[in-house]
VEXBA-229510 format. One record per residue (C-alpha): x, z, y; residue in one letter; residue number from 1. Coordinates in nm, 4 decimals, padded with zeros to 6 digits. Layout:
+----------+----------+----------+------+-----+
|       c1 |       c3 |       c2 | type | seq |
+----------+----------+----------+------+-----+
|        X |        Z |        Y |    A | NUM |
...
+----------+----------+----------+------+-----+
***
This chain:
+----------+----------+----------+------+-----+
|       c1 |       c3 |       c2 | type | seq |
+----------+----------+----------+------+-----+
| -07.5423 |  02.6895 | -05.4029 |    X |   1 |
| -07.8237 |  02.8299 | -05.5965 |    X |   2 |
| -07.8612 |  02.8011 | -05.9650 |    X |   3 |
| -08.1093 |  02.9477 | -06.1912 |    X |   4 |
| -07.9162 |  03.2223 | -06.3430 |    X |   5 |
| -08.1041 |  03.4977 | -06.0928 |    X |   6 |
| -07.9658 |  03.8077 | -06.0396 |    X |   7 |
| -08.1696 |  04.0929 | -05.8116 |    X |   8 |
| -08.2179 |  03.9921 | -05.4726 |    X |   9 |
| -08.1640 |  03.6214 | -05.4923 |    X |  10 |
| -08.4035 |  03.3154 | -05.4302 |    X |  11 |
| -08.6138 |  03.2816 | -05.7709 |    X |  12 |
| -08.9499 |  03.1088 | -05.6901 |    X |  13 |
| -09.0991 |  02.9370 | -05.3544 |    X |  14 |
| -09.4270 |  02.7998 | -05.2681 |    X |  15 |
| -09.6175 |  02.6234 | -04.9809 |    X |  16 |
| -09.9132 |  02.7156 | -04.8679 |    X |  17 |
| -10.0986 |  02.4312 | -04.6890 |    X |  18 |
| -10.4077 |  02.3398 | -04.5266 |    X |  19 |
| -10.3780 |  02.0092 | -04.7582 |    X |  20 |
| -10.2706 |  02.0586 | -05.0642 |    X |  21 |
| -10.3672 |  01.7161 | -05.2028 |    X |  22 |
| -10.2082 |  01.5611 | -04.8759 |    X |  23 |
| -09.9024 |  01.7642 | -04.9491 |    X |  24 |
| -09.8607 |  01.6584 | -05.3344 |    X |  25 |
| -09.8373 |  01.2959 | -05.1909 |    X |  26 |
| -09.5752 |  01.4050 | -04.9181 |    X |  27 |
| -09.3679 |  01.6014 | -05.1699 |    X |  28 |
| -09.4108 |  01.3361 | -05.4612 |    X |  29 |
| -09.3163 |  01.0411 | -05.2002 |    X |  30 |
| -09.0534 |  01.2403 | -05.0796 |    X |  31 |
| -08.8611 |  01.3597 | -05.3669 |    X |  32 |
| -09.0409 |  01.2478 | -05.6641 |    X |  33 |
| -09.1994 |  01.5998 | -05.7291 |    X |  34 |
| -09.5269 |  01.5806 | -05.9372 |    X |  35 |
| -09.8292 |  01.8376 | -05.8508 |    X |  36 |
| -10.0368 |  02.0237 | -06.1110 |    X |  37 |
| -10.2828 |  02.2971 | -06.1110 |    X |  38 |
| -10.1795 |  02.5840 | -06.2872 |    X |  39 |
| -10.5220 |  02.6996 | -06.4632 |    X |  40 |
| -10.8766 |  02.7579 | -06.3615 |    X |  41 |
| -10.7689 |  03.1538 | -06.3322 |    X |  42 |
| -10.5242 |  03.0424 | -06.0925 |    X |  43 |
| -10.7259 |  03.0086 | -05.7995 |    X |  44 |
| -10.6078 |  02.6826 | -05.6660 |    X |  45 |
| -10.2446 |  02.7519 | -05.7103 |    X |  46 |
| -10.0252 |  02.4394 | -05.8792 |    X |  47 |
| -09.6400 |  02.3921 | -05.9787 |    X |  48 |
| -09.4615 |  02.0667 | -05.8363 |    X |  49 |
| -09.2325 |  01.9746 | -06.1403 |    X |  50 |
| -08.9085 |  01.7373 | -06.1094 |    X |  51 |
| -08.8756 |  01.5411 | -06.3863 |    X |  52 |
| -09.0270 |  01.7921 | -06.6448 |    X |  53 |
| -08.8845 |  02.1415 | -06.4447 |    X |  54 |
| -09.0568 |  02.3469 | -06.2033 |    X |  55 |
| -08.8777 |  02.3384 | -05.8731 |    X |  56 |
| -09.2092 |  02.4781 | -05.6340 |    X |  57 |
| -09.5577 |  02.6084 | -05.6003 |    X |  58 |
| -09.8196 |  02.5379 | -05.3940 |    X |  59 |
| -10.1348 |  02.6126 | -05.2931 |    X |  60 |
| -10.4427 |  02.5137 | -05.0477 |    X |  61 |
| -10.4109 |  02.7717 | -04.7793 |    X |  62 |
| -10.7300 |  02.8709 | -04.4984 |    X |  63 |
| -10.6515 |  02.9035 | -04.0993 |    X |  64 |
| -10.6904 |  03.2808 | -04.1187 |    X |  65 |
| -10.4038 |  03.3157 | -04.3860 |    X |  66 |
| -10.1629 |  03.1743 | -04.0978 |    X |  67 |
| -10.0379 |  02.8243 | -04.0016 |    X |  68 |
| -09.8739 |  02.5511 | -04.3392 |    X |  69 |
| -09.5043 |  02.7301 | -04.4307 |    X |  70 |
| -09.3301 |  02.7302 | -04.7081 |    X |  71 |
| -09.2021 |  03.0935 | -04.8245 |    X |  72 |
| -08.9222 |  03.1807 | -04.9970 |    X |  73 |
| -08.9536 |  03.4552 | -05.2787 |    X |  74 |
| -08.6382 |  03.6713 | -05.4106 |    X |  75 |
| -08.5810 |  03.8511 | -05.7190 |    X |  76 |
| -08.6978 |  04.2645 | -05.7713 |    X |  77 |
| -08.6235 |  04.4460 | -06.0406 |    X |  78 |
| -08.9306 |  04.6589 | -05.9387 |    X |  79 |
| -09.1823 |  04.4996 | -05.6765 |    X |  80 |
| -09.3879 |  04.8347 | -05.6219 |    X |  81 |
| -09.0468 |  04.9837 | -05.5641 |    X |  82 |
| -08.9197 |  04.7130 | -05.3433 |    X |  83 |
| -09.2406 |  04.6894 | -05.1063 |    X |  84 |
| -09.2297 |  05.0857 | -05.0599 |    X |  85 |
| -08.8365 |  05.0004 | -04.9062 |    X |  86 |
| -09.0252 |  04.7493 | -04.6863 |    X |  87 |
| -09.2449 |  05.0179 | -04.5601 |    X |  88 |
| -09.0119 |  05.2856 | -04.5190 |    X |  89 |
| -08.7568 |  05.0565 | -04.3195 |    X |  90 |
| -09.0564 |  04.9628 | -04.0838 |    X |  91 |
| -09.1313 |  04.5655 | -04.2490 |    X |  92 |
| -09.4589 |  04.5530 | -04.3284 |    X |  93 |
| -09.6735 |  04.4450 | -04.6543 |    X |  94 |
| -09.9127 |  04.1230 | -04.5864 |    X |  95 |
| -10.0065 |  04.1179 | -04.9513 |    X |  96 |
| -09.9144 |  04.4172 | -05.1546 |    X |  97 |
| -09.7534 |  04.4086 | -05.5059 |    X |  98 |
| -10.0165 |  04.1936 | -05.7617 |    X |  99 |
| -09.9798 |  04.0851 | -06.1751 |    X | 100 |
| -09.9850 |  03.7404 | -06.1884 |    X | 101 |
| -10.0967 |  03.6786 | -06.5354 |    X | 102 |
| -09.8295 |  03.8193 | -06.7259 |    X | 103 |
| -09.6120 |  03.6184 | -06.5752 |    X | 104 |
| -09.4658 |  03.8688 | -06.3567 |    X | 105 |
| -09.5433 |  04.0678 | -06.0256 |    X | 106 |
| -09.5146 |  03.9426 | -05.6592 |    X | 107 |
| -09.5975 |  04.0636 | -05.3104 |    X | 108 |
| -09.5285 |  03.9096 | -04.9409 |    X | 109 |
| -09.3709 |  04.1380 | -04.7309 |    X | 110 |
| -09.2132 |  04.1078 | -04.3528 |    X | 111 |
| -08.9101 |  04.2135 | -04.2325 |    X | 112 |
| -08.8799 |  04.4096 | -03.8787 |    X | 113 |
| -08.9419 |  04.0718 | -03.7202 |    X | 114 |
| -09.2129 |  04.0157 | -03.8892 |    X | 115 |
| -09.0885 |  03.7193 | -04.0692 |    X | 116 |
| -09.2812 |  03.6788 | -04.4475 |    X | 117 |
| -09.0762 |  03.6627 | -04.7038 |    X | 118 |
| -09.1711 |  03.6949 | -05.1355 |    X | 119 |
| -09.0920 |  03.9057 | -05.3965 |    X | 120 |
| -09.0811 |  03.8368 | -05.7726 |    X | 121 |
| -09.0371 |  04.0723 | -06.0460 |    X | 122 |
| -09.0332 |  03.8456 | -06.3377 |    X | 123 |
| -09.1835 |  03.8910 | -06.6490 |    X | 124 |
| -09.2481 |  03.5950 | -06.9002 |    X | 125 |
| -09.1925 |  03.3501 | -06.6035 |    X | 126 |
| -08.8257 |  03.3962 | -06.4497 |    X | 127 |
| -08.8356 |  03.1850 | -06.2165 |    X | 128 |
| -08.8317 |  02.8324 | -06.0946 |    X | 129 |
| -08.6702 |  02.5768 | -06.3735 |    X | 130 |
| -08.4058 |  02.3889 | -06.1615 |    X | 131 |
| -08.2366 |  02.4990 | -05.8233 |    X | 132 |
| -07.8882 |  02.3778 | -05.6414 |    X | 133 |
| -07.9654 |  02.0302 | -05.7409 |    X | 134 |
| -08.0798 |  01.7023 | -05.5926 |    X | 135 |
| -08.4604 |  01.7465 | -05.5528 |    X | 136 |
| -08.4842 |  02.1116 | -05.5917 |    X | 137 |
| -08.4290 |  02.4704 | -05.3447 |    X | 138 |
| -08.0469 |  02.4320 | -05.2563 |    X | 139 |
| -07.9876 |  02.7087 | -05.0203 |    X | 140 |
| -08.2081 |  02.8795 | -04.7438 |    X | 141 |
| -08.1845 |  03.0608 | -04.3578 |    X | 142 |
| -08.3211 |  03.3267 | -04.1740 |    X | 143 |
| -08.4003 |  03.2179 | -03.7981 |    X | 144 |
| -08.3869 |  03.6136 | -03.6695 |    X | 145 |
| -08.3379 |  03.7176 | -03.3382 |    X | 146 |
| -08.1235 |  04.0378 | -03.4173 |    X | 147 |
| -07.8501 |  03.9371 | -03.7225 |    X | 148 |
| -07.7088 |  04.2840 | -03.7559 |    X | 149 |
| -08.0587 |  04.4325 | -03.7473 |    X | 150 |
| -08.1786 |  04.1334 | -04.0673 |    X | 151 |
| -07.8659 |  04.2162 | -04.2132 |    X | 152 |
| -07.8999 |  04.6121 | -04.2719 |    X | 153 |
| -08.2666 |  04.5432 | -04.3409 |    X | 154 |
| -08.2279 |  04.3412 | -04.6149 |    X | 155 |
| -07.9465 |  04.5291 | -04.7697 |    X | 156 |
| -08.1589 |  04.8370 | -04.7529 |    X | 157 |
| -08.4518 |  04.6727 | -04.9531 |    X | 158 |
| -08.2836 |  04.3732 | -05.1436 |    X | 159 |
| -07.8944 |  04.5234 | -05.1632 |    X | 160 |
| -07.7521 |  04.1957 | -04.9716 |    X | 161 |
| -07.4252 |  04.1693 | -04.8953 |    X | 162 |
| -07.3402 |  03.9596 | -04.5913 |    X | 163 |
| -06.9452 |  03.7911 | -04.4737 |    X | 164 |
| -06.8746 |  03.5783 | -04.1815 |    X | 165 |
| -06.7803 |  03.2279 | -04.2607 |    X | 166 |
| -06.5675 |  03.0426 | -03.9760 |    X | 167 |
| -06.6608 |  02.6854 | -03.9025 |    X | 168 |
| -06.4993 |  02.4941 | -03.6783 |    X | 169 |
| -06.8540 |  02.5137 | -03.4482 |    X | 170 |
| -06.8272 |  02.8769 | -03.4782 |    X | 171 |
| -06.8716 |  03.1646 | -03.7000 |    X | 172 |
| -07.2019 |  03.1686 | -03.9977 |    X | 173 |
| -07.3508 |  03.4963 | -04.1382 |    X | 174 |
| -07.3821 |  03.4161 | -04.5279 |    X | 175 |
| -07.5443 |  03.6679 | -04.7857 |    X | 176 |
| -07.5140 |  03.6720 | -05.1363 |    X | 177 |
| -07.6911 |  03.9421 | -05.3633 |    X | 178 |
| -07.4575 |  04.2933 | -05.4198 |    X | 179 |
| -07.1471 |  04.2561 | -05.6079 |    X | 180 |
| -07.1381 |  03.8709 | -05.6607 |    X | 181 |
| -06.9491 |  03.7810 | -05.3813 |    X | 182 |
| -06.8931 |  03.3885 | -05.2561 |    X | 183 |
| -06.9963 |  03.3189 | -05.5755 |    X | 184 |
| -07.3552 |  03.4261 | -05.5356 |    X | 185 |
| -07.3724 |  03.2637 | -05.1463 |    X | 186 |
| -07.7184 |  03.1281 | -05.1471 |    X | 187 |
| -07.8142 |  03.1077 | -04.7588 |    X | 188 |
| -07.7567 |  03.2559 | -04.3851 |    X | 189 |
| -07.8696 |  03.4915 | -04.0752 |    X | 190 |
| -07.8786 |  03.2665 | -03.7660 |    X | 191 |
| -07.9904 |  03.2988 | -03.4253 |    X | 192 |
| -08.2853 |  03.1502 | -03.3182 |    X | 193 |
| -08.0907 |  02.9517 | -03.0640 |    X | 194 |
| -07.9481 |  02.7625 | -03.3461 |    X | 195 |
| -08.2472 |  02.6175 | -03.4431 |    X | 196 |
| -08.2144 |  02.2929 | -03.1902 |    X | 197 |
| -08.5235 |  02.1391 | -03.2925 |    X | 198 |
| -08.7016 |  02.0305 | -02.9901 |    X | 199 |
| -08.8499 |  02.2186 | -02.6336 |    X | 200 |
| -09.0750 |  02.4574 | -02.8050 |    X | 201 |
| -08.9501 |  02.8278 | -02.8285 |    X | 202 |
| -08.7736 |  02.9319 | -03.1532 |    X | 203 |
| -08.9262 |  03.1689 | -03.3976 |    X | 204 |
| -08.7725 |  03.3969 | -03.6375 |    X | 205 |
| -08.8701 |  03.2109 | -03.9659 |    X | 206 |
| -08.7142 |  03.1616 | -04.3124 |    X | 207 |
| -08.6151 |  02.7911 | -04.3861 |    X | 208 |
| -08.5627 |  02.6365 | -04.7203 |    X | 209 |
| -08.3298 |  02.3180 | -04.7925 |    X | 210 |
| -08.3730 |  02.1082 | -05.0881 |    X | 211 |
| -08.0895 |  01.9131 | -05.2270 |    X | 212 |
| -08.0859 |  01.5104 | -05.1493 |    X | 213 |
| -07.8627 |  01.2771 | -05.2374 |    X | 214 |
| -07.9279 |  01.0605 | -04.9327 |    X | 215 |
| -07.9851 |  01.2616 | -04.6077 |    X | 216 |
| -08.0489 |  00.9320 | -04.4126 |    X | 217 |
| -08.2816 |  00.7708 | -04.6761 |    X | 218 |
| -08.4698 |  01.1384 | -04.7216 |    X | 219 |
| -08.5385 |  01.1317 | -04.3118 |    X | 220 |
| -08.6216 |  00.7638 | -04.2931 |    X | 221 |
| -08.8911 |  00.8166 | -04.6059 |    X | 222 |
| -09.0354 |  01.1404 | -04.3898 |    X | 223 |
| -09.1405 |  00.9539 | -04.1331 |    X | 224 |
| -09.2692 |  00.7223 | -04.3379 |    X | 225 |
| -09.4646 |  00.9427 | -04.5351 |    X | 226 |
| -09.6372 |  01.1131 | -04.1353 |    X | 227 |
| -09.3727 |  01.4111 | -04.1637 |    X | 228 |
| -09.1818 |  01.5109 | -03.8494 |    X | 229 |
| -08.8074 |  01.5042 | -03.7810 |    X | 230 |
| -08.7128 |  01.8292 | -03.6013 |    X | 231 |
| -08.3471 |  01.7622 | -03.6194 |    X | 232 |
| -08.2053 |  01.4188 | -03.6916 |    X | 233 |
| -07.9630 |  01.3582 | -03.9610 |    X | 234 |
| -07.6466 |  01.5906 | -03.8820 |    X | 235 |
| -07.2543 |  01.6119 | -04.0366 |    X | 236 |
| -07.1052 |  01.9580 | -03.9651 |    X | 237 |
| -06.7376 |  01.9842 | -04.1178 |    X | 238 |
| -06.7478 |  02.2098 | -04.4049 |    X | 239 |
| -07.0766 |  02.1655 | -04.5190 |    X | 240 |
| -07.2136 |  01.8189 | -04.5602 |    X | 241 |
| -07.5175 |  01.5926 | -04.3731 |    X | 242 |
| -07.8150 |  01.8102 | -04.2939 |    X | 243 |
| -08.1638 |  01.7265 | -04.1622 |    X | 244 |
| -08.4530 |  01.9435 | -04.0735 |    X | 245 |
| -08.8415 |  01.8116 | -04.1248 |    X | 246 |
| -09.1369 |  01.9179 | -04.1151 |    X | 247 |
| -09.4362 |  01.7988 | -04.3613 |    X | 248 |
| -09.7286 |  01.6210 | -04.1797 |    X | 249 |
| -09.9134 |  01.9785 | -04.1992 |    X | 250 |
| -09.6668 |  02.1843 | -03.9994 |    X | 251 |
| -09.4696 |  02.3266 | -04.3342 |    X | 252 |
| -09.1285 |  02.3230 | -04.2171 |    X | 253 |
| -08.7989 |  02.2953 | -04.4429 |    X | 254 |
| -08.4911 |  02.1188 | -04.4576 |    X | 255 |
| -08.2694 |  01.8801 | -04.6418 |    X | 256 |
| -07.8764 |  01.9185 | -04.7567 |    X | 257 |
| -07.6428 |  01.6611 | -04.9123 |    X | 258 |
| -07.3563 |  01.9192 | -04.9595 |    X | 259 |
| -07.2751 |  02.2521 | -05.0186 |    X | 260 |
| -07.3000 |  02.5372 | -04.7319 |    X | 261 |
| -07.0128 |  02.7313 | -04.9324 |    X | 262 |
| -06.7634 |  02.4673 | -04.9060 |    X | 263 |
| -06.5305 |  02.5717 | -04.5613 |    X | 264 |
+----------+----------+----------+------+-----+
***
């Protein structure tokens, strides 16, 4: 699971961008008892959700033209100018190239070669988020990619990921962990598209964050309540633990995990 002792190339911040932001403070709150506050009138609408005191997510008001509600998952760089011109030079592209963010450190969104967004963070006085791998906060995450072997060299060329196959009893999972931490550093997967049983609309290669619950059942039940959708029902797989994927009630979509993906 994730923890907040980041090394390069592992998850270290992530934010959704919404059409609602307001809307999506209540989900979030109601949810899993994250509170929403703007960061600072230079911040340009951008807020931090905080779990009991600790940052565990961003989030900002989003328009139509920036692309439909996601969440998007941001990994560590020792050098985000350096990192972005790997992006290019593997053929990912740059949606927003490398910015300061107030001293706090420097960031870009980048694709990969299926044009899936994904963040950087080179960290300055702000390391990352405050509280990850626990109940409430980012837990592990998943790349929904059509071509694994093609993710996998990608991101090892611009991040250094390492990546080992994992046999479930279901099958066999592509983990990834950041270079030279082995299982250890495990913090998420390359799966097919075709994994992603959610319902009769066609898959797309996306990244997919789970949070940590304590409750999967509970966590679902409260979704609906709150006008989120359930794209895959409350799930045990052997190995792992009870697994649910949602979607907010503005099209973000993410998941929830009471477990640990490492555990086989």
């Amino acid at each position: 699971m994730l923890t907040t002792r980041f090394v390069d190339g592992a998850p270290n911040w992530i934010d959704v961008g919404t059409s609602d932001i307001e809307g999506a403070a209540s989900f979030y709150g109601g949810l899993f008892g994250w509170e929403f506050a703007p960061a600072g009138p230079d911040a340009g609408g951008y807020g931090f959700f905080r779990l009991a005191g600790r940052i565990v997510a961003g989030g900002m008001r989003t328009a139509p033209e920036q692309g439909p509600p996601a969440w998007t998952v941001y990994f560590r760089s020792p050098d985000a100018d350096a990192t972005t011109e790997a992006v290019q030079r593997t053929r990912g592209s740059v949606p927003m190239p490398p910015v300061d963010v107030m001293g706090q450190g420097r960031t870009a969104v980048l694709a990969d070669q299926a044009g899936v967004p994904f963040g950087i963070w080179e960290p300055a006085l702000r390391k990352g988020i405050e509280a990850a791998g626990e109940v409430g906060s980012l837990c592990w995450v998943e790349l929904y990619t059509p071509d694994i072997a093609r993710a996998a060299a990608f991101y090892h060329s611009v991040l250094g990921w390492e990546t080992s196959a994992v046999t479930f009893p279901d099958g066999v999972y592509t983990s990834v962990n950041p270079a030279g931490t082995g299982e250890d550093g495990m913090f998420g997967g390359l799966v097919p598209p075709a994994d992603d049983l959610t319902g009769a609309e066609p898959a797309r290669p996306h990244w997919l964050p789970y949070f940590g619950v304590d409750d999967t059942d509970a966590v679902v039940a409260r979704a609906v309540e709150l006008g989120g959708r359930v794209r895959l029902p409350a799930t045990s797989l052997a190995g792992v633990g009870r697994l649910a994927r949602l979607e907010d009630p503005y099209g973000a979509r993410f998941a929830v995990l009471k477990g640990d993906p490492r555990e086989t």
